[in-house]
Short mmCIF file of the C-alpha atoms (twelve columns), coordinates in Angstrom:
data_MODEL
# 
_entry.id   MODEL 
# 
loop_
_atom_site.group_PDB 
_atom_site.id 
_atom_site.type_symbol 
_atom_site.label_atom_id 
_atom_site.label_alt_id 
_atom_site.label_comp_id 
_atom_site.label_asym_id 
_atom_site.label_seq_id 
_atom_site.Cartn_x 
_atom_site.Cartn_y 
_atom_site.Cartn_z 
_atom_site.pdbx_PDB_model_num 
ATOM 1   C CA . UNK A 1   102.530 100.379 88.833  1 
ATOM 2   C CA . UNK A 2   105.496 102.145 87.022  1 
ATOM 3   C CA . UNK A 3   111.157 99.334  89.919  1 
ATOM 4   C CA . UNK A 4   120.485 83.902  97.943  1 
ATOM 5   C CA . UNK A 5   122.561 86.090  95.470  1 
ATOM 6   C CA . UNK A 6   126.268 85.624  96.102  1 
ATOM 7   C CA . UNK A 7   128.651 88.680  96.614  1 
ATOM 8   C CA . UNK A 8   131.249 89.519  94.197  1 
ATOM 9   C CA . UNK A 9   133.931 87.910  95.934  1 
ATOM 10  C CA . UNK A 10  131.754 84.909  96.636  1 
ATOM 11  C CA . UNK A 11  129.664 85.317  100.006 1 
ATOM 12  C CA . UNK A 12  126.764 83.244  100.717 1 
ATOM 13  C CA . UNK A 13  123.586 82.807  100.167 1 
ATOM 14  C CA . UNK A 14  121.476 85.823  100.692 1 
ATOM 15  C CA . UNK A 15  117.585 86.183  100.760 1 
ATOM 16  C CA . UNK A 16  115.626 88.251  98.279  1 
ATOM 17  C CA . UNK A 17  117.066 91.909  99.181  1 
ATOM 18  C CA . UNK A 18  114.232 94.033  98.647  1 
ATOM 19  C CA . UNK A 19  112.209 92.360  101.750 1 
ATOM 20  C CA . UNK A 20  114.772 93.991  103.706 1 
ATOM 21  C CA . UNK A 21  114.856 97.664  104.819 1 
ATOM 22  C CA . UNK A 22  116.230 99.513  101.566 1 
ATOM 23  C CA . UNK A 23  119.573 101.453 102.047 1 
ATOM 24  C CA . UNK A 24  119.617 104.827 102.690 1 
ATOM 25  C CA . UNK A 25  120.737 106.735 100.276 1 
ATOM 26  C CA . UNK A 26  120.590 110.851 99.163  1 
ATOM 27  C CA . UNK A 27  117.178 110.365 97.459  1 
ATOM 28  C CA . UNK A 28  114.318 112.875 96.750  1 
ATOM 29  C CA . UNK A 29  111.986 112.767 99.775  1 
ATOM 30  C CA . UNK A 30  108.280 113.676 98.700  1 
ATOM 31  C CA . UNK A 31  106.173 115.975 101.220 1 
ATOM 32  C CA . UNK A 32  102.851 115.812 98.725  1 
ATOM 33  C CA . UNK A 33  101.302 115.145 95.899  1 
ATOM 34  C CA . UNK A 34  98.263  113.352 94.168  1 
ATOM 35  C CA . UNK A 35  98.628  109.463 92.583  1 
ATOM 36  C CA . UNK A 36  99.741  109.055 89.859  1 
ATOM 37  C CA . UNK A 37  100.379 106.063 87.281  1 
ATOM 38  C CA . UNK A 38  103.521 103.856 86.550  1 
ATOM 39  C CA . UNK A 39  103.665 100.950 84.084  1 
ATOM 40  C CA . UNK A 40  101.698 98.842  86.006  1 
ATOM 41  C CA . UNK A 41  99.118  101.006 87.890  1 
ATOM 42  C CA . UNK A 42  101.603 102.731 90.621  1 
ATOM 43  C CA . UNK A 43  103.801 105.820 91.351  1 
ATOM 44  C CA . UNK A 44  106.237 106.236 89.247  1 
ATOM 45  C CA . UNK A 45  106.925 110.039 89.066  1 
ATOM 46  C CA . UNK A 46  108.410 112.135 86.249  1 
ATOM 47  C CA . UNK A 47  109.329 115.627 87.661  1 
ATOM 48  C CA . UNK A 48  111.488 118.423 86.674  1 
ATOM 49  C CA . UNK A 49  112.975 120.327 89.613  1 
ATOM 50  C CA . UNK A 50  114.737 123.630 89.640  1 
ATOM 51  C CA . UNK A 51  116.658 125.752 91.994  1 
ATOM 52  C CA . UNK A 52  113.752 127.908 92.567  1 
ATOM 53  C CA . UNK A 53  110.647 125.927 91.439  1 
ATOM 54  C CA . UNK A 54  109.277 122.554 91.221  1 
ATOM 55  C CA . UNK A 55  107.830 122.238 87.596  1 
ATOM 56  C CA . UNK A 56  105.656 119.179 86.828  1 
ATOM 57  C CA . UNK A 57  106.440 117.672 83.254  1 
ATOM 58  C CA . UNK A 58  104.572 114.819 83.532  1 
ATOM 59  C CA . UNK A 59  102.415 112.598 85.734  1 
ATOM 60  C CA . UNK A 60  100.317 115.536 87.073  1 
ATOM 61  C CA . UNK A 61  102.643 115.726 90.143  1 
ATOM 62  C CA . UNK A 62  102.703 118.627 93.019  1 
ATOM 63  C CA . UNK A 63  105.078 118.215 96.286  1 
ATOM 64  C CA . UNK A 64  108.486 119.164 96.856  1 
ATOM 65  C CA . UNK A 65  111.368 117.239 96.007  1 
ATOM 66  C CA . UNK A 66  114.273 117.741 98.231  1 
ATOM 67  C CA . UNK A 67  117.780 116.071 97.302  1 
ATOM 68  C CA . UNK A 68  120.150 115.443 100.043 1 
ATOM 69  C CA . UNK A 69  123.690 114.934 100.951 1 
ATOM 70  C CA . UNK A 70  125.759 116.406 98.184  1 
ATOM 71  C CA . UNK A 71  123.141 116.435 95.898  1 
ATOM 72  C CA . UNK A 72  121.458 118.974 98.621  1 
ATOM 73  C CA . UNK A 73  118.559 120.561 95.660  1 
ATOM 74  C CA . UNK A 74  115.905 121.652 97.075  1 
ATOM 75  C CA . UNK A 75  112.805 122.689 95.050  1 
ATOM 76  C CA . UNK A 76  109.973 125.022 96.619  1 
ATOM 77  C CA . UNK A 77  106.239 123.818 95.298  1 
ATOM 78  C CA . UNK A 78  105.214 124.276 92.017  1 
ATOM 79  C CA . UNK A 79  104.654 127.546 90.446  1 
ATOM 80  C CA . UNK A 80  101.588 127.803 88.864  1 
ATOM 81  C CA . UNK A 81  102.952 130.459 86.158  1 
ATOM 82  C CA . UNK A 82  105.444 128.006 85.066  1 
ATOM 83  C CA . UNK A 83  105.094 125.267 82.231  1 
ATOM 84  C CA . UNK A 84  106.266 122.690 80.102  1 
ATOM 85  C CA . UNK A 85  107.963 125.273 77.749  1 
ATOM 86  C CA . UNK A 86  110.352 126.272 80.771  1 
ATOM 87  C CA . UNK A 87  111.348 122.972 81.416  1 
ATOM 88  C CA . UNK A 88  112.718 122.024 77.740  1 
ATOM 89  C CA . UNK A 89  113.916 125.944 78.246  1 
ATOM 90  C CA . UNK A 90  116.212 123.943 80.854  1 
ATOM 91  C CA . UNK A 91  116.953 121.304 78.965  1 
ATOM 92  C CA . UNK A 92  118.857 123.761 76.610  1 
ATOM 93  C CA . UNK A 93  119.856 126.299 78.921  1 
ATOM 94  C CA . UNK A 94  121.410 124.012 81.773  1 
ATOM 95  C CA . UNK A 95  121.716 120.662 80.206  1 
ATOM 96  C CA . UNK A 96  125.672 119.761 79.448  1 
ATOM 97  C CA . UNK A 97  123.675 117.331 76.794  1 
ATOM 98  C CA . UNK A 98  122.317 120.283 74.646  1 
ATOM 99  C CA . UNK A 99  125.973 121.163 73.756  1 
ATOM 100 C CA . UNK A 100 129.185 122.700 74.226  1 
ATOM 101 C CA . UNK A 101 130.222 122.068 77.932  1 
ATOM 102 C CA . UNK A 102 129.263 118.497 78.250  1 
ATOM 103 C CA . UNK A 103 131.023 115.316 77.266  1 
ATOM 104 C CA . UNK A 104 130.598 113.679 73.742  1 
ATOM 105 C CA . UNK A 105 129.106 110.364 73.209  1 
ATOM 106 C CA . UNK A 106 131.578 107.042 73.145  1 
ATOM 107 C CA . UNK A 107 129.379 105.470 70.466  1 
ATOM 108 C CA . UNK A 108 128.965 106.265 67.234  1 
ATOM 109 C CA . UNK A 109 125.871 107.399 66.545  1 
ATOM 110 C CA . UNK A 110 124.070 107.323 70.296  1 
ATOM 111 C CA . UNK A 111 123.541 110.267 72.518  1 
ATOM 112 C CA . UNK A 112 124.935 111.207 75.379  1 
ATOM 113 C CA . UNK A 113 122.992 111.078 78.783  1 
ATOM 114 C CA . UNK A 114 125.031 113.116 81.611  1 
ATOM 115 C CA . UNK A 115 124.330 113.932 84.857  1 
ATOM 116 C CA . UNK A 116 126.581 117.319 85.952  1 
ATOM 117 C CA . UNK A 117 125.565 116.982 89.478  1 
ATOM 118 C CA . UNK A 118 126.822 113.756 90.097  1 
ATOM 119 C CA . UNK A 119 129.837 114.012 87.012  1 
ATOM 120 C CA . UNK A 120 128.483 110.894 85.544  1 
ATOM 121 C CA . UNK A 121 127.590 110.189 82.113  1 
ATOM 122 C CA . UNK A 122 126.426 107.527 79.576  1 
ATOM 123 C CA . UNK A 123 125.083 106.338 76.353  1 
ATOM 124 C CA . UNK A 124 121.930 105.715 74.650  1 
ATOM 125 C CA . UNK A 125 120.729 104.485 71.100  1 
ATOM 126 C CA . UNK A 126 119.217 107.439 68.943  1 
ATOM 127 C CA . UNK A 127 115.427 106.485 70.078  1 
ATOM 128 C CA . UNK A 128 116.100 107.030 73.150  1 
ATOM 129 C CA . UNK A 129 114.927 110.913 74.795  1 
ATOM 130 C CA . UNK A 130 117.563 112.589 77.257  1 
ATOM 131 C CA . UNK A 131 115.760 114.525 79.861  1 
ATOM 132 C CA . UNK A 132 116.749 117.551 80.951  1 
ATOM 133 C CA . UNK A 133 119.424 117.571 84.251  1 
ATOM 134 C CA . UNK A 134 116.586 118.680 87.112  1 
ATOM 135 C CA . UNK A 135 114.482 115.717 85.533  1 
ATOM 136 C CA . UNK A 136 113.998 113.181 88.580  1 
ATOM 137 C CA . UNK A 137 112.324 109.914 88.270  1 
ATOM 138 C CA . UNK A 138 111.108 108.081 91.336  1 
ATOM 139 C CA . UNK A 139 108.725 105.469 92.462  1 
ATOM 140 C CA . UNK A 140 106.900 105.075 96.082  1 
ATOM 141 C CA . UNK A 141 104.313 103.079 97.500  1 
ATOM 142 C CA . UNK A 142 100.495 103.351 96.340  1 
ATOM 143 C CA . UNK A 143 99.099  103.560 99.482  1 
ATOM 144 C CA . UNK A 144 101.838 106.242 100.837 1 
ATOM 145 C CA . UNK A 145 100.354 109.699 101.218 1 
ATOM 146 C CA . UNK A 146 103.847 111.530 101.475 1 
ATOM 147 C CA . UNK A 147 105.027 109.244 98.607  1 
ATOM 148 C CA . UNK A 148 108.608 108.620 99.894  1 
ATOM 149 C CA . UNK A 149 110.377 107.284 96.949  1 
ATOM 150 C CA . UNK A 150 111.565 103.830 97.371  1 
ATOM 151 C CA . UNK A 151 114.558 104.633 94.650  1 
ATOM 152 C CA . UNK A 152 114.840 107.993 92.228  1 
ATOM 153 C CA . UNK A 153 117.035 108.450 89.083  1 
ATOM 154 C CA . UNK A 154 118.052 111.571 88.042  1 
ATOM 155 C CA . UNK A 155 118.600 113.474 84.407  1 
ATOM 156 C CA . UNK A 156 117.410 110.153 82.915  1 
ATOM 157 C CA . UNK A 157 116.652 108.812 79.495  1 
ATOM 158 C CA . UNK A 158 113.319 107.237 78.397  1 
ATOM 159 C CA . UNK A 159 112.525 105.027 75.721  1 
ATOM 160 C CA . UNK A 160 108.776 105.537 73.966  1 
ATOM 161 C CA . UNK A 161 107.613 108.110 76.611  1 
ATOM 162 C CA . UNK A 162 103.718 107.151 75.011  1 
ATOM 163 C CA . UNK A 163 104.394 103.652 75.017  1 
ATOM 164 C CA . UNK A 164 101.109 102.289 76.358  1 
ATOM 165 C CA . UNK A 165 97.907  104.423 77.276  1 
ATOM 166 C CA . UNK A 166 95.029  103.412 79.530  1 
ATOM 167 C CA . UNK A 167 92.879  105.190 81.732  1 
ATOM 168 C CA . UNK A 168 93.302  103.051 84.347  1 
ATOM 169 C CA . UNK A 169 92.109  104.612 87.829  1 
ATOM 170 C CA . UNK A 170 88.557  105.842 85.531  1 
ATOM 171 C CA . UNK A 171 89.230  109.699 85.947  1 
ATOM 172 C CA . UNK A 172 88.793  110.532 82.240  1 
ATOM 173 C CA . UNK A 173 91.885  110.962 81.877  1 
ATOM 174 C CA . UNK A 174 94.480  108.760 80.047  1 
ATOM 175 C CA . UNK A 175 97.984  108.081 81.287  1 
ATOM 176 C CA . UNK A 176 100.912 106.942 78.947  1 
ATOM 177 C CA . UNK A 177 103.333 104.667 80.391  1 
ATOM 178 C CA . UNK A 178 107.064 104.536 79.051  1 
ATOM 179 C CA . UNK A 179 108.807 101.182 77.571  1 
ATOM 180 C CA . UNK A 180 111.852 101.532 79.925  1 
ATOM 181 C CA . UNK A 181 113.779 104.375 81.088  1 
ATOM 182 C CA . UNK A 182 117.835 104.542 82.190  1 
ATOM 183 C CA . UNK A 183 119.574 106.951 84.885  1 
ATOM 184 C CA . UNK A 184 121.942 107.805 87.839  1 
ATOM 185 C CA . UNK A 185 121.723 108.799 91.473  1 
ATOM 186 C CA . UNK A 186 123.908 109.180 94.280  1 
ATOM 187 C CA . UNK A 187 123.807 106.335 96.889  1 
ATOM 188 C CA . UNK A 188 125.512 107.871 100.294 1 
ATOM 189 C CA . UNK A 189 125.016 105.950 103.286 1 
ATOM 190 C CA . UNK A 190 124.945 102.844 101.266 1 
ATOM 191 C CA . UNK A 191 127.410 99.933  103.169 1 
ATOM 192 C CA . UNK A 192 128.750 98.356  99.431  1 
ATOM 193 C CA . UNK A 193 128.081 98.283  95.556  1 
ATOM 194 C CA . UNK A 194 126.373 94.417  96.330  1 
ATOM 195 C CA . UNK A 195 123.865 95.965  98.632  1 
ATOM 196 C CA . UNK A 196 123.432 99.064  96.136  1 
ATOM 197 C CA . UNK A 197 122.469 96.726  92.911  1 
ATOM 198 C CA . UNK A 198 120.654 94.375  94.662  1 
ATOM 199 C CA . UNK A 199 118.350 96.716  96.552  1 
ATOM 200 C CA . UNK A 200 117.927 99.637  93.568  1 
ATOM 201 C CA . UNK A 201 116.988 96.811  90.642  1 
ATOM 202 C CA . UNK A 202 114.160 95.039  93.538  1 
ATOM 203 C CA . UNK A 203 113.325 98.185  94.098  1 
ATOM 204 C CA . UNK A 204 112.763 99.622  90.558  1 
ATOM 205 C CA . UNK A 205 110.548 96.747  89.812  1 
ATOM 206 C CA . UNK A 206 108.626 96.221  92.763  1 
ATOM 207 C CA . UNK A 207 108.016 99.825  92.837  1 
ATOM 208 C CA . UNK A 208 107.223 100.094 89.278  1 
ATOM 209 C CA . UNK A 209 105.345 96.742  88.138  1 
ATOM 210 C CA . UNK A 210 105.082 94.639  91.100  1 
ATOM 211 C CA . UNK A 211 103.047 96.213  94.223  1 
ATOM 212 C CA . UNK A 212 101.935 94.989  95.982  1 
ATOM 213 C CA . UNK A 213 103.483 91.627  95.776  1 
ATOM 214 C CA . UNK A 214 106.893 91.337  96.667  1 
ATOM 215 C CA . UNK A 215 107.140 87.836  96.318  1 
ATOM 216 C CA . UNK A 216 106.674 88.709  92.563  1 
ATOM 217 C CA . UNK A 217 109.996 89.858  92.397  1 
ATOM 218 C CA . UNK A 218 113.186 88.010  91.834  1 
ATOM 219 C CA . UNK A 219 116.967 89.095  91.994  1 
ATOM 220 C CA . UNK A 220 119.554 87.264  90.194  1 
ATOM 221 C CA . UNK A 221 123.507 86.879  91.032  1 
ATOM 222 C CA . UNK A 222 125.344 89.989  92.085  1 
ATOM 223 C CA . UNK A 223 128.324 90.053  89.827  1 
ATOM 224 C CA . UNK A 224 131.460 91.804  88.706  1 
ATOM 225 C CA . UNK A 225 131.396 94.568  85.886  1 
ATOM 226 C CA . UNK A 226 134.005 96.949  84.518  1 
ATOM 227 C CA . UNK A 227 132.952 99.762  82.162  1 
ATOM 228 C CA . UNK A 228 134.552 100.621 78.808  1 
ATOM 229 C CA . UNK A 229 136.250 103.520 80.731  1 
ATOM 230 C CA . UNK A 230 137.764 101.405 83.452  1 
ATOM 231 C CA . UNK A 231 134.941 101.952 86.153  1 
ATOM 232 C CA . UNK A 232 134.555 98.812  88.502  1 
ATOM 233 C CA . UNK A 233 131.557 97.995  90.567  1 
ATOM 234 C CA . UNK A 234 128.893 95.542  91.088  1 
ATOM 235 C CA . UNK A 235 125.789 95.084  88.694  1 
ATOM 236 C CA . UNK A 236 122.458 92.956  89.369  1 
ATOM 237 C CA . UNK A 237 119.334 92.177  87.547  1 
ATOM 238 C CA . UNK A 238 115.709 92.084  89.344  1 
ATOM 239 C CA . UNK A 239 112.401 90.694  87.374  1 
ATOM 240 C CA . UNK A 240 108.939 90.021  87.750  1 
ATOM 241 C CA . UNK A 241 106.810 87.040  87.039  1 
ATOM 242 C CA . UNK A 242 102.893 86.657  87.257  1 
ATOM 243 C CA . UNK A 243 101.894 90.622  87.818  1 
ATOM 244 C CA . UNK A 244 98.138  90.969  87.648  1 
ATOM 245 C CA . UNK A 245 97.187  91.831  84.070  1 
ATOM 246 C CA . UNK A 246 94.407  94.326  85.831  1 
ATOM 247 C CA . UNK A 247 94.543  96.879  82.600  1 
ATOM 248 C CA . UNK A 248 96.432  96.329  79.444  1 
ATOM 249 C CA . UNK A 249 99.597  98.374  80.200  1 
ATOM 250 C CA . UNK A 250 100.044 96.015  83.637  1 
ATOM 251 C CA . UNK A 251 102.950 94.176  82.412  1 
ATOM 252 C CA . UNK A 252 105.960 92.215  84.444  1 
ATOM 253 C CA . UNK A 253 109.345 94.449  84.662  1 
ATOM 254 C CA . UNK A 254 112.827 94.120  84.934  1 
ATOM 255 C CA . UNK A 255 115.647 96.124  86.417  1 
ATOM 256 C CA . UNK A 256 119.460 96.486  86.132  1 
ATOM 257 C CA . UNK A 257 121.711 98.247  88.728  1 
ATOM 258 C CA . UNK A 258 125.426 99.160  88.284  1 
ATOM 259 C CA . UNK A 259 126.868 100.474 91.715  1 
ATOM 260 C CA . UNK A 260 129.970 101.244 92.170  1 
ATOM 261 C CA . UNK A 261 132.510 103.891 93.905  1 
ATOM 262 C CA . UNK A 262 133.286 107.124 92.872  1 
ATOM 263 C CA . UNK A 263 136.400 109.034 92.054  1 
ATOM 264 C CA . UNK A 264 135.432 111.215 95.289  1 
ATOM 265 C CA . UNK A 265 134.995 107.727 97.754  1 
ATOM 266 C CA . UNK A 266 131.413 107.970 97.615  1 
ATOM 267 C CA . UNK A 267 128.494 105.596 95.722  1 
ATOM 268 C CA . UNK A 268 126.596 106.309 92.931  1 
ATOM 269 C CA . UNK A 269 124.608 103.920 90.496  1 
ATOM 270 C CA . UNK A 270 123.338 103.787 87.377  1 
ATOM 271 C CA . UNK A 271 119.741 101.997 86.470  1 
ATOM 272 C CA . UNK A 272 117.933 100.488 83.952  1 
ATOM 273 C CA . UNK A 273 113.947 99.331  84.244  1 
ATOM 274 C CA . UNK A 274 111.473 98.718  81.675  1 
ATOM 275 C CA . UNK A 275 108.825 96.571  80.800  1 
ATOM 276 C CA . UNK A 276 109.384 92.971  79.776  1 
ATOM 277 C CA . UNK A 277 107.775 90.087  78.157  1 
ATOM 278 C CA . UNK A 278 106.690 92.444  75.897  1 
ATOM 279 C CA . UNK A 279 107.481 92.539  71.850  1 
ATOM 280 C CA . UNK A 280 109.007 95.519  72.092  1 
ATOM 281 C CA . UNK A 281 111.154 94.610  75.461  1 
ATOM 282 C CA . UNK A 282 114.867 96.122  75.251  1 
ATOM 283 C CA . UNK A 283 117.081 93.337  74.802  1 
ATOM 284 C CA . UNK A 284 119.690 92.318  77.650  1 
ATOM 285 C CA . UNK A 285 122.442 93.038  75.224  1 
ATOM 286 C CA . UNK A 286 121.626 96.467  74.342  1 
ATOM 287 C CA . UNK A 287 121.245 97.027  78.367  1 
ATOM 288 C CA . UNK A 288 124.650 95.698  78.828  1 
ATOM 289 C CA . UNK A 289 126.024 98.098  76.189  1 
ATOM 290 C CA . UNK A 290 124.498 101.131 77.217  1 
ATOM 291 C CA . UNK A 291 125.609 99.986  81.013  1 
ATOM 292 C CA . UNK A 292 129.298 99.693  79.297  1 
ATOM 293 C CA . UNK A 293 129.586 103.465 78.230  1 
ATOM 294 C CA . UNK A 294 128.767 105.032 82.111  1 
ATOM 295 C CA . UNK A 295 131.937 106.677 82.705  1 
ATOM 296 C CA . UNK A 296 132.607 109.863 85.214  1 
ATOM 297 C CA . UNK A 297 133.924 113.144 83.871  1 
ATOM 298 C CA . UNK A 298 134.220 116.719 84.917  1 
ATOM 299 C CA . UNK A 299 131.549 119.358 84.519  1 
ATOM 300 C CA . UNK A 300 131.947 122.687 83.329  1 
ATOM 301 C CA . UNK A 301 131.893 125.263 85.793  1 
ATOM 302 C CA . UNK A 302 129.526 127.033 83.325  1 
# 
């Protein structure tokens, strides 16, 4: 698998949110497309979408991604002519990151992360690998045939893409599962930034580490957070405890959410799951200052 709490202003008691319905939101609905592996033996999807083709970059993924409300992508099947080459073509051609049009990092010596679409940007340490804008991640159920994502990122940032390898399923083939990955998404339809962080971080780790026990998963406090550049919103941790240890990259996860409003009135979020309980497990302090440099910002009409 590859992801009561009080309210900011004090509410009550609340049970675990992700055994309730998840909020709808302008995700990437899945039509097709063969399992895959995650960082615990599920879906967890890596795919780089275009406006005319679907190109798989990792995971060994075909289907159509389609991104709604204002995020309205969509992404015909996969083109058999095209290749990994033409996605890091993207990267450079399209990608505000690769230079010029896009904003600069806020810390010294980190890269920027920006999605365009969505005008929303952040930081990551040097290790870390910016994917290219059309770069979705996503996560469903295992036993879904139409893989409808539970939550999606998009133009994320992964940390040790090759982190652990197993062959897991017995095809032959061996899978490499990331340490942790970071990114945004829209959230339309969603009724508040509390419901947003609570549901996403469940999410991200049920989908990712935990399935399918959801009783393995655990939500902390949703509480207040304010950005270096003055954004305000809500921001919640999810973890797991006890996953099955099944193959050695099963490992428990956690998950951070930052939800909040955007300039236009809408949501968005930004997300953080990786593995943890693990020696190389990114600290909650370097989470916190990554989540600390997501700011909004213009795009180039370029």
């Amino acid at each position: 698998m590859w992801p009561g709490e009080q309210s900011p202003a004090g509410g009550p008691e609340q049970p675990n949110p992700y055994k309730e319905p998840p909020a709808p939101w302008n995700a990437p609905t899945v039509t097709s497309g063969p399992p895959g592996r995650g960082p615990g033996g599920g879906r967890t999807r890596l795919l780089a979408i275009g406006a005319a083709a679907a190109v798989v970059v990792a995971a060994a993924v075909t289907g159509t991604v389609l991104l709604g409300g204002d995020e309205d992508d969509r992404a015909a099947g996969p083109d058999p002519a095209a290749s990994s080459a033409s996605a890091s073509a993207s990267v450079v051609a399209d990608d505000p990151r690769s230079g010029g049009s896009g904003p600069a990092p806020t810390v010294a010596g980190w890269t920027v992360v920006a999605n365009p679409d969505r005008g929303i940007a952040f930081d990551v340490p040097a290790s870390w690998a910016p994917q290219s804008r059309d770069w979705v991640t996503y996560v469903a159920e295992d036993d879904d045939p139409d893989e409808k994502p539970l939550v999606a990122m998009k133009a994320p940032a992964v940390l040790q893409e090759e982190w652990c390898a197993s062959d897991g399923d017995r095809d032959g083939s061996v899978d490499h599962t990331p340490l942790a990955s970071a990114g945004t998404r829209g959230n339309n339809g969603a009724r508040s930034t509390g419901e947003v962080a609570r549901t996403d971080s469940a999410a991200w780790v049920y989908g990712a580490y935990t399935q399918p026990d959801r009783d393995k998963v655990s939500t902390g406090p949703v509480t207040s957070f304010t950005t270096a550049s003055g954004i305000r919103g809500s921001v919640a941790t999810s973890r797991s405890s006890g996953v099955a240890k099944k193959d050695k990259c099963d490992v428990d996860g956690k998950a951070t959410t930052f939800a909040f409003e955007t300039a236009d009135g809408g949501f968005a979020s930004w997300s953080f799951f990786g593995a943890a309980g693990v020696d190389d497990e990114v600290p909650e302090t370097t989470v916190r200052e990554i989540l600390a440099t997501v700011r909004e910002y213009t795009p180039s009409d370029s």
